[in-house]
Backbone as CSV, one residue per row, in Angstrom:
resi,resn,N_x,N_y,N_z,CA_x,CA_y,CA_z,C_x,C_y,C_z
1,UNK,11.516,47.383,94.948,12.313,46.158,95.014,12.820,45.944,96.441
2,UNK,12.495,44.862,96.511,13.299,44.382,97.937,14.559,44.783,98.634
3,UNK,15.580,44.809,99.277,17.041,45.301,99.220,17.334,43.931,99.854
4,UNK,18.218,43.699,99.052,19.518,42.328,99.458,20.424,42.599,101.054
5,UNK,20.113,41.530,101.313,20.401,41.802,103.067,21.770,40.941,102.718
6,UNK,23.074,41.060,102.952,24.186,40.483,102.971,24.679,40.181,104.979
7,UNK,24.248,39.249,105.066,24.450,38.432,106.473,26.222,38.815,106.753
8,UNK,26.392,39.527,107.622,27.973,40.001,108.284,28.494,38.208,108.537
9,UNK,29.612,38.301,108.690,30.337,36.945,109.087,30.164,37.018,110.866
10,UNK,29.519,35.488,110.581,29.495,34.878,111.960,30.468,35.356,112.684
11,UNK,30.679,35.756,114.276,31.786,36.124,115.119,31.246,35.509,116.532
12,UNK,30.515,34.740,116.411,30.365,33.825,117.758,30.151,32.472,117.657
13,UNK,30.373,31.245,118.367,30.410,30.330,117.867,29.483,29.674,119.130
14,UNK,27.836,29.362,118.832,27.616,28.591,120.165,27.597,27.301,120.209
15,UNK,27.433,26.763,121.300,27.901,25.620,121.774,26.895,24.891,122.470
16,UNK,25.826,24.551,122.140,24.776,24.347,122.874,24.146,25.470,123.639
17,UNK,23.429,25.094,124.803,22.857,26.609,125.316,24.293,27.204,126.134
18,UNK,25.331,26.421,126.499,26.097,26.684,127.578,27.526,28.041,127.615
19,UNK,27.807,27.941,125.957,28.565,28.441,125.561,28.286,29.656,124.502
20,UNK,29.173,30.570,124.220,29.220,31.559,123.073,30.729,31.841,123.233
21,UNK,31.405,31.608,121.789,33.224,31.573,121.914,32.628,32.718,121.118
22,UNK,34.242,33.199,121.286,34.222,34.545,120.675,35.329,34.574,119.810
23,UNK,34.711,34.725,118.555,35.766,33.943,117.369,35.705,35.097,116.632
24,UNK,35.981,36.709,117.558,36.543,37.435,116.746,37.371,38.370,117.563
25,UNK,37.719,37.760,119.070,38.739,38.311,119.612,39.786,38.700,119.321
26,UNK,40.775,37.740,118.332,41.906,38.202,117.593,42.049,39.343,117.240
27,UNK,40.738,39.951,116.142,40.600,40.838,115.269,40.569,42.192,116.393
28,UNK,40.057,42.028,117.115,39.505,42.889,118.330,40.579,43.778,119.054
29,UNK,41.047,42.527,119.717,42.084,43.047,120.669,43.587,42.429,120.540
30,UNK,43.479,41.266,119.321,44.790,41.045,119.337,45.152,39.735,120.307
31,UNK,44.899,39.369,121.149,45.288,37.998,121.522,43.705,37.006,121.187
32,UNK,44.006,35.344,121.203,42.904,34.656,121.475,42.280,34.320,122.800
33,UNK,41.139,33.960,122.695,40.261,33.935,123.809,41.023,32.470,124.255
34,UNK,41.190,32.231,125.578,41.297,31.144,126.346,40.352,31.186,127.721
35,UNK,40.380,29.480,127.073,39.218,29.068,127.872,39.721,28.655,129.290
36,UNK,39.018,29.016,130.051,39.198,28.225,132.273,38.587,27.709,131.722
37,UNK,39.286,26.189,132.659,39.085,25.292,132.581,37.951,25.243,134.074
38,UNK,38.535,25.978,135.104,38.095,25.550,136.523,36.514,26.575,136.247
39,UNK,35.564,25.590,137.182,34.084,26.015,136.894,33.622,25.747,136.110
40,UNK,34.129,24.618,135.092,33.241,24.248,133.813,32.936,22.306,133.934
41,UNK,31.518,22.191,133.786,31.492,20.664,133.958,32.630,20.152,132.743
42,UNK,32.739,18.567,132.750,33.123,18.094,131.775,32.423,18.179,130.798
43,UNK,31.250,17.793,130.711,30.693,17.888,129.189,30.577,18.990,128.436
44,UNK,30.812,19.580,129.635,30.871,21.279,128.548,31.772,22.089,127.949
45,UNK,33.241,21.411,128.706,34.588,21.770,128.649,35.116,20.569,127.310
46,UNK,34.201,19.474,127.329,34.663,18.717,125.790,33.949,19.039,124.865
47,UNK,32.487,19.792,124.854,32.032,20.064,124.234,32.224,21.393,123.211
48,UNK,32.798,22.113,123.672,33.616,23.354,123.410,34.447,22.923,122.945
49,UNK,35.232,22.473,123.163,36.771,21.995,122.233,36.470,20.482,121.135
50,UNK,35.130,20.014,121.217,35.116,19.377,119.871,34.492,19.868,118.739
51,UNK,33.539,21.570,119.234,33.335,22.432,118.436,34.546,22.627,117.747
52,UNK,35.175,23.192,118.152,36.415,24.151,117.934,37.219,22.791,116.559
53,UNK,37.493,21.838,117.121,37.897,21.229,116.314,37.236,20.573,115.491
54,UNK,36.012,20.611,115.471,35.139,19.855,114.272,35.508,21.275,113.305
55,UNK,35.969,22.197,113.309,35.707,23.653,112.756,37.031,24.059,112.398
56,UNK,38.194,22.744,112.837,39.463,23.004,112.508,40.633,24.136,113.101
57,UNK,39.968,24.546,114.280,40.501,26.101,114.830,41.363,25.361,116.246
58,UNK,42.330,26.208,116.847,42.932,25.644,117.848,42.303,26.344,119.326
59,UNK,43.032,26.136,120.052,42.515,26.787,121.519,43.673,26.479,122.643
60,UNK,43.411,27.411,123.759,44.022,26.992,124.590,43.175,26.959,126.278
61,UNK,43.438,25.959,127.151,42.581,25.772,128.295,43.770,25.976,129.191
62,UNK,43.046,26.593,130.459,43.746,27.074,131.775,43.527,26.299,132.655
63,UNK,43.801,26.688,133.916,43.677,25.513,134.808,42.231,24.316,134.705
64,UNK,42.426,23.298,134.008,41.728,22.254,134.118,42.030,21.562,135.322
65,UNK,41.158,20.901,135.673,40.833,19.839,136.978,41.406,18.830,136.773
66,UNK,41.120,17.953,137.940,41.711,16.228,138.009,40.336,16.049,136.788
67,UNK,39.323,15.886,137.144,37.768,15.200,136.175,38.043,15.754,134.450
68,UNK,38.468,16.749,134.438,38.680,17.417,133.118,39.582,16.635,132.470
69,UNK,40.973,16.946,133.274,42.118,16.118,132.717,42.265,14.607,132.476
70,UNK,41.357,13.936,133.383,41.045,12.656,132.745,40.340,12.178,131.740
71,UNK,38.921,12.876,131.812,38.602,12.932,130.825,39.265,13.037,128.928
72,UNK,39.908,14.279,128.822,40.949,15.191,128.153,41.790,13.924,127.949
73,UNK,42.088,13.160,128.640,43.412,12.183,128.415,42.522,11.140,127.750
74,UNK,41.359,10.663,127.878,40.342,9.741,127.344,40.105,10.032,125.745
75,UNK,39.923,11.183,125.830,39.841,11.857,124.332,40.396,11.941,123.093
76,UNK,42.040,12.086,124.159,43.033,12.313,123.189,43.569,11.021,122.506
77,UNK,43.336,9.801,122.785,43.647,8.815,122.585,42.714,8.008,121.646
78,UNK,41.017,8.842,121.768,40.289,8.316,120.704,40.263,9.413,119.418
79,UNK,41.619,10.503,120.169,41.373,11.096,118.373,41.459,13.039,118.413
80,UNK,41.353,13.307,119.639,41.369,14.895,119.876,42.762,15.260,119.900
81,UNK,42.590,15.917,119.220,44.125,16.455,118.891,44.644,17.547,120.100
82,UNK,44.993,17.223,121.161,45.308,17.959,122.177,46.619,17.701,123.169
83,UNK,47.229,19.184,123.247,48.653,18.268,124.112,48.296,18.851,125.443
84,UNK,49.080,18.249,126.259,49.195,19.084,127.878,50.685,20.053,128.280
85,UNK,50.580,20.609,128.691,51.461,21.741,128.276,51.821,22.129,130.586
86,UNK,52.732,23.114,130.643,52.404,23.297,132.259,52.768,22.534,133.190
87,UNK,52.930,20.913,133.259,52.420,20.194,134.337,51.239,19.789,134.409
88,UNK,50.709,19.327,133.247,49.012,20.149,132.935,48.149,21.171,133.613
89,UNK,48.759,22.436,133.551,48.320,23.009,133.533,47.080,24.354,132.697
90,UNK,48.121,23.532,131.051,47.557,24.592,129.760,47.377,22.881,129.626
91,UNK,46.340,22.977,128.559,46.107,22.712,127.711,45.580,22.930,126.238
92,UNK,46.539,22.489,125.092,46.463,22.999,124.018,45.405,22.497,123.101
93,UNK,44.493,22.590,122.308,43.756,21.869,121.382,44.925,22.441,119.955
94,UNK,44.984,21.427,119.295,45.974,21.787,118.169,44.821,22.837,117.074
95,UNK,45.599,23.594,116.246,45.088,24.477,115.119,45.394,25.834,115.299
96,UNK,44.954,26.468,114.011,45.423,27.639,114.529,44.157,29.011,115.491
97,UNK,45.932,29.338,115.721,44.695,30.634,117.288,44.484,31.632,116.508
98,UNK,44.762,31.978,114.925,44.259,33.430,114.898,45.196,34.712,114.444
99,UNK,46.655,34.724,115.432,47.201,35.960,114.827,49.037,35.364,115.206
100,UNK,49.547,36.504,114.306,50.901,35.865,114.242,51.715,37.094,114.753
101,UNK,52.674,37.190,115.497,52.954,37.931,116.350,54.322,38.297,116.021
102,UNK,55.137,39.480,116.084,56.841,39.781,115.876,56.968,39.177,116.610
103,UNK,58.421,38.649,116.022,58.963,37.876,116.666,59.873,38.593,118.008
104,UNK,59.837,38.420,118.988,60.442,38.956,120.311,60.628,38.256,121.768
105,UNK,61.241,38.549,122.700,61.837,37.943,123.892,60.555,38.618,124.770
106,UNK,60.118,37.608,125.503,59.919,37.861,127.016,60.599,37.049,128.183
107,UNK,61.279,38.192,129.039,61.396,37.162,130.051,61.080,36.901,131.269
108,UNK,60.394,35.847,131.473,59.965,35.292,132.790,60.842,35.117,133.880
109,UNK,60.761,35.885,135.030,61.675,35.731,136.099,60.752,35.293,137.694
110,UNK,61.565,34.528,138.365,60.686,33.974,139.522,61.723,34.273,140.350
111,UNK,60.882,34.928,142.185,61.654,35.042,142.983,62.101,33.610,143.674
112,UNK,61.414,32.962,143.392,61.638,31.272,144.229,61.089,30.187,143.364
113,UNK,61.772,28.980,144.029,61.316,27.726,143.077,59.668,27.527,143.011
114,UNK,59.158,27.844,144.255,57.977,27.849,144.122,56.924,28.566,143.330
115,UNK,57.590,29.678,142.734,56.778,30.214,141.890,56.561,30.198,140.649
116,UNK,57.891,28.548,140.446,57.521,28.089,139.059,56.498,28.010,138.360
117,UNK,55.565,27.032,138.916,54.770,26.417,138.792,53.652,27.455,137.854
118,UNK,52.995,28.609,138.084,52.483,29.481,137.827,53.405,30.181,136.345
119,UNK,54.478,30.861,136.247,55.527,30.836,135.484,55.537,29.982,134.678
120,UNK,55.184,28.838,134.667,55.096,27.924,133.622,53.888,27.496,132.928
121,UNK,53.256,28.546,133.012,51.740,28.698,132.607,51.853,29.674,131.627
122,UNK,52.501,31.051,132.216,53.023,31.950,131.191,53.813,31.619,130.391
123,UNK,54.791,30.825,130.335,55.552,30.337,129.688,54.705,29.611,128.092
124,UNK,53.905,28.678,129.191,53.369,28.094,127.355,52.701,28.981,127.046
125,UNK,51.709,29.388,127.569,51.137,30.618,126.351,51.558,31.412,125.847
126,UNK,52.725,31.870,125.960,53.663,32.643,125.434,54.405,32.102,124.164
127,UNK,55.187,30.742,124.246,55.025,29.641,123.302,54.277,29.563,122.163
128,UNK,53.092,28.793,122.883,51.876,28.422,121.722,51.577,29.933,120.455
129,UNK,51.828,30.997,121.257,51.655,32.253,120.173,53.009,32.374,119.648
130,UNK,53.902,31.507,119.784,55.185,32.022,119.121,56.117,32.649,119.529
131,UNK,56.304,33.342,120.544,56.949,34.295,121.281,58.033,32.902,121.905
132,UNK,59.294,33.831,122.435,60.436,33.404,122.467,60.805,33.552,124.271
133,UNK,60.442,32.895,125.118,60.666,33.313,126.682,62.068,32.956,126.733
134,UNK,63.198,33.865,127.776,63.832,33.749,128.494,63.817,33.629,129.715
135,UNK,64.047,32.466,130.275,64.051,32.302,131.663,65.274,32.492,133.231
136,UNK,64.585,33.002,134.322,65.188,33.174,135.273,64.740,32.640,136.424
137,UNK,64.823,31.460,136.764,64.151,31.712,137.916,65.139,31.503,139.661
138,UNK,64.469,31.427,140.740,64.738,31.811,142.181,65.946,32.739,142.220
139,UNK,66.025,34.057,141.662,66.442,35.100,141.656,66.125,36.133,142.543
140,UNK,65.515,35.632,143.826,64.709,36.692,144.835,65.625,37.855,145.329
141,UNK,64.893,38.655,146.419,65.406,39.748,147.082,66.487,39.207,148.416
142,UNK,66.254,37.614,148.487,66.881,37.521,149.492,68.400,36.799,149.149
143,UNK,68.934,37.128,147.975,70.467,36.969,147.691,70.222,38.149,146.165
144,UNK,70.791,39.177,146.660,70.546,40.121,145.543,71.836,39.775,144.825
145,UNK,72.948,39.046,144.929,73.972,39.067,143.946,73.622,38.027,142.913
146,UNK,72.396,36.969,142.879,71.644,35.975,142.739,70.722,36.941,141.038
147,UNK,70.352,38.220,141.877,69.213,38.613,140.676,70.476,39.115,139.768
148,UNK,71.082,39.991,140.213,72.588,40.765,138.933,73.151,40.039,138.387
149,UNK,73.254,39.009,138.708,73.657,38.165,137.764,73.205,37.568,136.821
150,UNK,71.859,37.184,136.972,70.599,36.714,136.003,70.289,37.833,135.375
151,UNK,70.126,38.992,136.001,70.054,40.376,134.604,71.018,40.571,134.052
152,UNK,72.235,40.523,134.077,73.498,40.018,133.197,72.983,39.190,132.186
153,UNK,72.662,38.247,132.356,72.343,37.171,131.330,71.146,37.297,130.667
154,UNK,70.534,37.843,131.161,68.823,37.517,130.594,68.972,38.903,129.474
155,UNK,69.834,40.004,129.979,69.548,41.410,129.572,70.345,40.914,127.775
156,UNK,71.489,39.910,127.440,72.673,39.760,126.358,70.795,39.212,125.113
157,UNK,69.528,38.962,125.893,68.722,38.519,124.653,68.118,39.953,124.549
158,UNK,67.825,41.076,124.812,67.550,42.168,124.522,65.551,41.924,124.894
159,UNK,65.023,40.985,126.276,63.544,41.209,126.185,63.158,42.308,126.246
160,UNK,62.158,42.434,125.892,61.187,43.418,125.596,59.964,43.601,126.770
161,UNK,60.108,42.975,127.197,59.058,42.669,128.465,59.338,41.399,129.393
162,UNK,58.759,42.061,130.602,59.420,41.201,131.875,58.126,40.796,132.734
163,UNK,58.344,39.350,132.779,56.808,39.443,133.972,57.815,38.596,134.985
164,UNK,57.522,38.994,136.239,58.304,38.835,137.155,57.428,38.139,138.233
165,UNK,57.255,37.149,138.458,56.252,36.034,139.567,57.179,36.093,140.907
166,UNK,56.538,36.787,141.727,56.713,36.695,143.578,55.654,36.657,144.420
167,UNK,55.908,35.520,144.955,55.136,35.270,146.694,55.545,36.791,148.218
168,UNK,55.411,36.152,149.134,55.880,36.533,150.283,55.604,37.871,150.079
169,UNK,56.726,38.685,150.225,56.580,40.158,150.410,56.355,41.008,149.216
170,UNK,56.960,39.794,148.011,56.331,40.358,146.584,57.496,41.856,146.086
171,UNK,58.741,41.347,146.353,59.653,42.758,146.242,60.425,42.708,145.009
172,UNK,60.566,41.203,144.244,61.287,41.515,143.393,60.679,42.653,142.066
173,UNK,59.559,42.565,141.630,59.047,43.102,140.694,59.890,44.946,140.753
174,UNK,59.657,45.225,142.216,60.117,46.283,142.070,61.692,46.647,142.232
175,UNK,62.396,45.783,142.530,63.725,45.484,142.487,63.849,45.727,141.348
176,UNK,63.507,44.916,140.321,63.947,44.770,138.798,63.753,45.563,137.964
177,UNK,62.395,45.988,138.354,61.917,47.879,137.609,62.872,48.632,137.320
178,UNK,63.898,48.719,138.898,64.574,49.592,138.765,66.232,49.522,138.154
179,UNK,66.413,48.573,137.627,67.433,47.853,136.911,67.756,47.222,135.326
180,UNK,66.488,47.314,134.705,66.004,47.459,133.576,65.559,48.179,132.998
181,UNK,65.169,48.295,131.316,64.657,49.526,130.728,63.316,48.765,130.161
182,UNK,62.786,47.385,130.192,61.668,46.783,129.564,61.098,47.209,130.457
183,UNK,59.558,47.539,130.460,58.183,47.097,131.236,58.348,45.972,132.120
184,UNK,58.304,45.879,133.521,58.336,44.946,134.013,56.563,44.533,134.721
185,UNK,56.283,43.883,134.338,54.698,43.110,134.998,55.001,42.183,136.006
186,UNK,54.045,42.749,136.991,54.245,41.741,138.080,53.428,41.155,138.556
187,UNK,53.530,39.484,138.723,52.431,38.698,139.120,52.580,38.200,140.513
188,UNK,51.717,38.415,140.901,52.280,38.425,142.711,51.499,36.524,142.974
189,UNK,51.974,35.646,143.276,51.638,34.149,143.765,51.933,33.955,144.605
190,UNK,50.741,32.615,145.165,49.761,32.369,146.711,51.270,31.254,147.015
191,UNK,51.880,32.048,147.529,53.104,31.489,148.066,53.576,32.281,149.886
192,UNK,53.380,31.761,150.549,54.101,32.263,151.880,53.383,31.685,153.422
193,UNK,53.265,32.221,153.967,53.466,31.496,155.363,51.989,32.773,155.827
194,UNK,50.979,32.644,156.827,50.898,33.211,157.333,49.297,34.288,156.946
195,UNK,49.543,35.396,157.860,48.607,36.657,157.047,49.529,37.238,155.946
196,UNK,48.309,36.979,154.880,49.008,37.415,153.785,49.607,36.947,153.072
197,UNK,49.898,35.362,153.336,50.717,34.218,152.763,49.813,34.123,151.325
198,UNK,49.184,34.156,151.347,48.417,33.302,149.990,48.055,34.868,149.165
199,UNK,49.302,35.420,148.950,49.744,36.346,147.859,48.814,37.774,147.965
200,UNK,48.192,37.841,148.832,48.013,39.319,149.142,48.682,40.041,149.526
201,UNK,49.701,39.818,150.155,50.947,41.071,150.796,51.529,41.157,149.609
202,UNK,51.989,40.019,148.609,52.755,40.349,147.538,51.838,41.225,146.642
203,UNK,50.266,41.080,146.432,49.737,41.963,145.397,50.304,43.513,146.042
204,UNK,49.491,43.605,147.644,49.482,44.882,147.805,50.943,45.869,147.288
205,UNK,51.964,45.331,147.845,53.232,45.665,147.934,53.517,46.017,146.326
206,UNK,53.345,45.228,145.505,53.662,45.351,144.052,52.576,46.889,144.057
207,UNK,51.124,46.985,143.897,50.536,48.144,144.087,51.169,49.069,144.473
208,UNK,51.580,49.276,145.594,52.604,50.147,146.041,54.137,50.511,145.714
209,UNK,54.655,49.765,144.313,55.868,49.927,143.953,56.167,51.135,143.686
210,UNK,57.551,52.005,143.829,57.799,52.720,143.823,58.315,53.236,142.222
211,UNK,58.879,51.825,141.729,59.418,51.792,140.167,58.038,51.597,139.569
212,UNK,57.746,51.983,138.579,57.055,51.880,137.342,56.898,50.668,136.713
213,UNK,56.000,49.973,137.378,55.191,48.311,136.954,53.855,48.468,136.860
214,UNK,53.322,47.345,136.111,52.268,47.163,135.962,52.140,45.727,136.695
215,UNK,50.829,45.770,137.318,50.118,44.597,138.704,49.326,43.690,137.695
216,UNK,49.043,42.364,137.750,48.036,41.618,137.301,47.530,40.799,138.797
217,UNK,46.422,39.853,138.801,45.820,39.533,139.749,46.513,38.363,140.529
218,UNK,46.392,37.992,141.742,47.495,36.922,142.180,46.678,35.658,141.291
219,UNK,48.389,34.877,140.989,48.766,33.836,140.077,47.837,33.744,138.780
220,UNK,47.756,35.502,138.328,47.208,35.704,137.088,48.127,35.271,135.746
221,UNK,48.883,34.011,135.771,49.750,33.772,134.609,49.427,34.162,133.188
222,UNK,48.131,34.214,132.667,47.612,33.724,131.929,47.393,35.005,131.216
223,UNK,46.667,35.846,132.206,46.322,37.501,132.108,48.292,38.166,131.620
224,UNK,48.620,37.675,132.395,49.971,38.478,132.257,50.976,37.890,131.010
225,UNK,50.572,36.617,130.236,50.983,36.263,129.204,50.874,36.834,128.146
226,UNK,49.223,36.947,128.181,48.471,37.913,127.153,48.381,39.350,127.000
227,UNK,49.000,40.038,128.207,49.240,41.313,127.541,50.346,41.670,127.248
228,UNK,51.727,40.761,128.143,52.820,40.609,126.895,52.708,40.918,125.733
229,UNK,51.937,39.574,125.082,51.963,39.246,123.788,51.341,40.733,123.136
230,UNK,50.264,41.574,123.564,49.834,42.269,122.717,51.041,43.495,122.595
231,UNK,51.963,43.692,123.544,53.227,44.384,122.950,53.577,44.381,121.226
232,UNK,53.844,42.623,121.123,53.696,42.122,119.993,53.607,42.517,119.020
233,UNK,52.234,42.337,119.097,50.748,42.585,117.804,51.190,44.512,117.871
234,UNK,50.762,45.447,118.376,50.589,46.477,118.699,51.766,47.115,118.022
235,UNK,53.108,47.099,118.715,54.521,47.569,118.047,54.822,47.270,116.584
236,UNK,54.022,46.606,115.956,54.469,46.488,114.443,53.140,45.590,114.104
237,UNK,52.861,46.036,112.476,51.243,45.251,112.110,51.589,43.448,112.253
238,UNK,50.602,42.718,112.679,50.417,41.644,112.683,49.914,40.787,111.411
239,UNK,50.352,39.302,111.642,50.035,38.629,109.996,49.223,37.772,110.696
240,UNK,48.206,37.709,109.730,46.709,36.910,110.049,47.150,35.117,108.914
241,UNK,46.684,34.263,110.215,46.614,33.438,109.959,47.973,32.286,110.176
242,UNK,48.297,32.178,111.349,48.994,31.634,112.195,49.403,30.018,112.192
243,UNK,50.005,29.492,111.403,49.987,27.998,111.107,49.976,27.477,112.345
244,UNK,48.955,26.377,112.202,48.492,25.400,113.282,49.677,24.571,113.458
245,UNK,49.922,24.435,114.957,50.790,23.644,115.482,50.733,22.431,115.281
């Protein structure tokens, strides 16, 4: 007799020749796959997300372009269920991502106004999964009575994790290491003047911290959102199936 072949459940989703989503990341590692936006034509960057939503599932996009985002704004008006999030920087496709996360504090701290911008990238993805950010920002090294005071305040929500965004010399991360008991992550951004201005002195320097941090890549918001979140998932079992926004 023959033997009955039982076909495993689909875990990739393609997309013409251009694409393969990976629609079993959740299960995997615990956060969802997000899509860059930058390096992808338009038709391929709508084409992917009208998969996704012909299929009822949500998503989230990273830095999209001026051509993307117009597009994206064309779309949404004939019917794609998508918000802009960032400054548009995220963009959300509505539905759900997949996994549901304890509920807990991260907080986002910036040495300068300028390093909002990036910070507020982490911010929504941090969001969109549910998670609860506390914010600090232009708390730098260069008015330290500026940061003690914001760890006063930020410390009364009890986060659990700290991602800390600096340009220039890139010192707060390790400032704060040593003043807290959370994990502090540090994202070093293309902020400063000069050699080294466009956030390499801040990576190196964070590399070289003396306190106990963990480095992500300059103005890696996105990277450093997501391993937050798997604190999350990881510290206590996770609930599958995440109501769509």
């Amino acid at each position: 007799m023959a033997r009955s072949r039982t076909r495993p459940p689909r875990r990739e989703l393609r997309v013409g020749t251009y694409a393969r989503l990976d629609r079993d990341r959740v299960r995997r590692i615990g956060v969802p796959e997000v899509i860059l936006g930058q390096g992808k034509t338009v038709p391929h960057l709508l084409g992917i997300l009208r998969a996704l939503a012909a299929r009822g599932e949500g998503a989230i996009v990273s830095r999209p372009t001026r051509s993307q985002l117009a597009a994206l704004r064309t779309q949404r008006r004939a019917g794609l269920p998508i918000v802009f999030r960032a400054g548009d920087r995220i963009v959300r496709l509505r539905g759900p991502l997949g996994a549901e996360y304890r509920p807990g504090r991260v907080a986002i701290v910036t040495a300068g106004t300028s390093d909002v911008p990036a910070a507020e990238e982490a911010r929504a993805v941090l969001v969109e999964l549910g998670l609860r950010p506390v914010l600090a920002h232009d708390v730098g090294v260069a008015g330290l009575h500026r940061l003690l005071r914001a760890v006063r305040t930020v410390e009364r929500y009890r986060p659990e994790v700290y991602l800390v965004f600096a340009g220039r010399e890139g010192a707060l991360p390790t400032v704060l290491a040593g003043l807290v008991r959370a994990p502090v992550v540090g994202v070093p951004t293309s902020v400063g003047y000069g050699r080294g201005g466009r956030g390499e002195a801040a990576l190196t320097a964070m590399l070289q911290s003396c306190a106990p941090i963990a480095v992500v890549n300059i103005d890696a918001a996105v990277p450093a959102a997501l391993f937050a979140a798997q604190h999350f998932l990881l510290s206590a079992p996770a609930r599958r199936g995440r109501r769509a926004r």
